[in-house]
C-alpha positions as CSV (number, residue, x, y, z in Angstrom):
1,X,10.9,29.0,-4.8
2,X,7.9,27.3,-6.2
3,X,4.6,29.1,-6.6
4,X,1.8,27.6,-4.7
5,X,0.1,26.0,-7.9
6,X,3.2,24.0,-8.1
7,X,3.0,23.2,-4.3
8,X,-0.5,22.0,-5.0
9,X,0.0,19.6,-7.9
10,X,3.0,18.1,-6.3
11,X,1.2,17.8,-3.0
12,X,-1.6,15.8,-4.7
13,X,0.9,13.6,-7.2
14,X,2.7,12.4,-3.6
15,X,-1.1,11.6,-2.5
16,X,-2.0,9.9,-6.0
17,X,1.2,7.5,-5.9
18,X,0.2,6.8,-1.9
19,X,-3.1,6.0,-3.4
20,X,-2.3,2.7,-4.6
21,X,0.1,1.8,-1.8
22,X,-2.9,1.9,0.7
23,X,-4.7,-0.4,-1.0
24,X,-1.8,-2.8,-2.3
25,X,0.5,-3.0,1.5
26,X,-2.1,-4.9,3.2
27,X,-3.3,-7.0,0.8
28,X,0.2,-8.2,0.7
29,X,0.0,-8.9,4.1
30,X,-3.0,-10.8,4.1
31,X,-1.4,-13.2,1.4
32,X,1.0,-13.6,4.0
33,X,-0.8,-14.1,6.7
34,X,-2.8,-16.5,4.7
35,X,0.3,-18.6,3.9
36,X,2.2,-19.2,6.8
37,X,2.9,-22.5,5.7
38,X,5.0,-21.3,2.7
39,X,9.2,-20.8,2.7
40,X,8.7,-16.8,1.8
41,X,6.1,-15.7,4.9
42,X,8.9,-13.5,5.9
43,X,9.6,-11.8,2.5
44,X,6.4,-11.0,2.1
45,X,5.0,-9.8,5.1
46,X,8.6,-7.7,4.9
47,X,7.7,-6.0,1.2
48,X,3.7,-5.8,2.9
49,X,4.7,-3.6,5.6
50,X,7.2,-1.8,3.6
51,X,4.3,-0.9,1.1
52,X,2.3,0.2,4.0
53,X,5.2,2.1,5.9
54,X,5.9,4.2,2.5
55,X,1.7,4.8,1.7
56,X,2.1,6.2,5.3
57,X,5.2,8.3,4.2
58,X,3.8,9.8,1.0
59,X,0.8,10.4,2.4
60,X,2.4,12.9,5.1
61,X,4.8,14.4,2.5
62,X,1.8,14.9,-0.1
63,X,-0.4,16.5,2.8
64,X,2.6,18.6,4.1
65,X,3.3,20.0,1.0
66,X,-0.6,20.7,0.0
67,X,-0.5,22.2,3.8
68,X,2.4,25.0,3.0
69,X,0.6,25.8,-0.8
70,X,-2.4,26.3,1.0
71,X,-1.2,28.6,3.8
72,X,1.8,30.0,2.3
73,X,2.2,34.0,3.5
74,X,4.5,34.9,0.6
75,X,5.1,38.8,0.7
């Protein structure tokens, strides 16, 4: 079992790679959306929302994990 210290710091490393993600999935989008016109609209808006589906998923794993090193009851 890991100690809460290392529940912590992996906690916030899932929160630091979601970081980016938040920030990168919709502007991916928006160049889709801007370019409707072009052959890849799909493939883009695709990766966009896959970037923003797995910020979303990183960000719960990173918060769940800080959650149980915050308010583990180890006895």
């Amino acid at each position: 079992m890991a100690t809460n210290k290392e529940l912590l710091s992996k906690g916030v490393k899932y929160l630091f790679g979601a970081l980016p993600l938040m920030f990168i999935g919709p502007s991916v989008m928006y160049n889709a959306f801007m370019n409707k016109k072009n052959d890849f609209h799909y493939v883009v808006l695709s990766v966009g929302c896959l970037l923003c589906i797995t910020a979303v998923v990183l960000a719960f794993i990173g918060l769940n994990t800080i959650v149980k090193a915050v308010f583990n009851d180890e006895k």
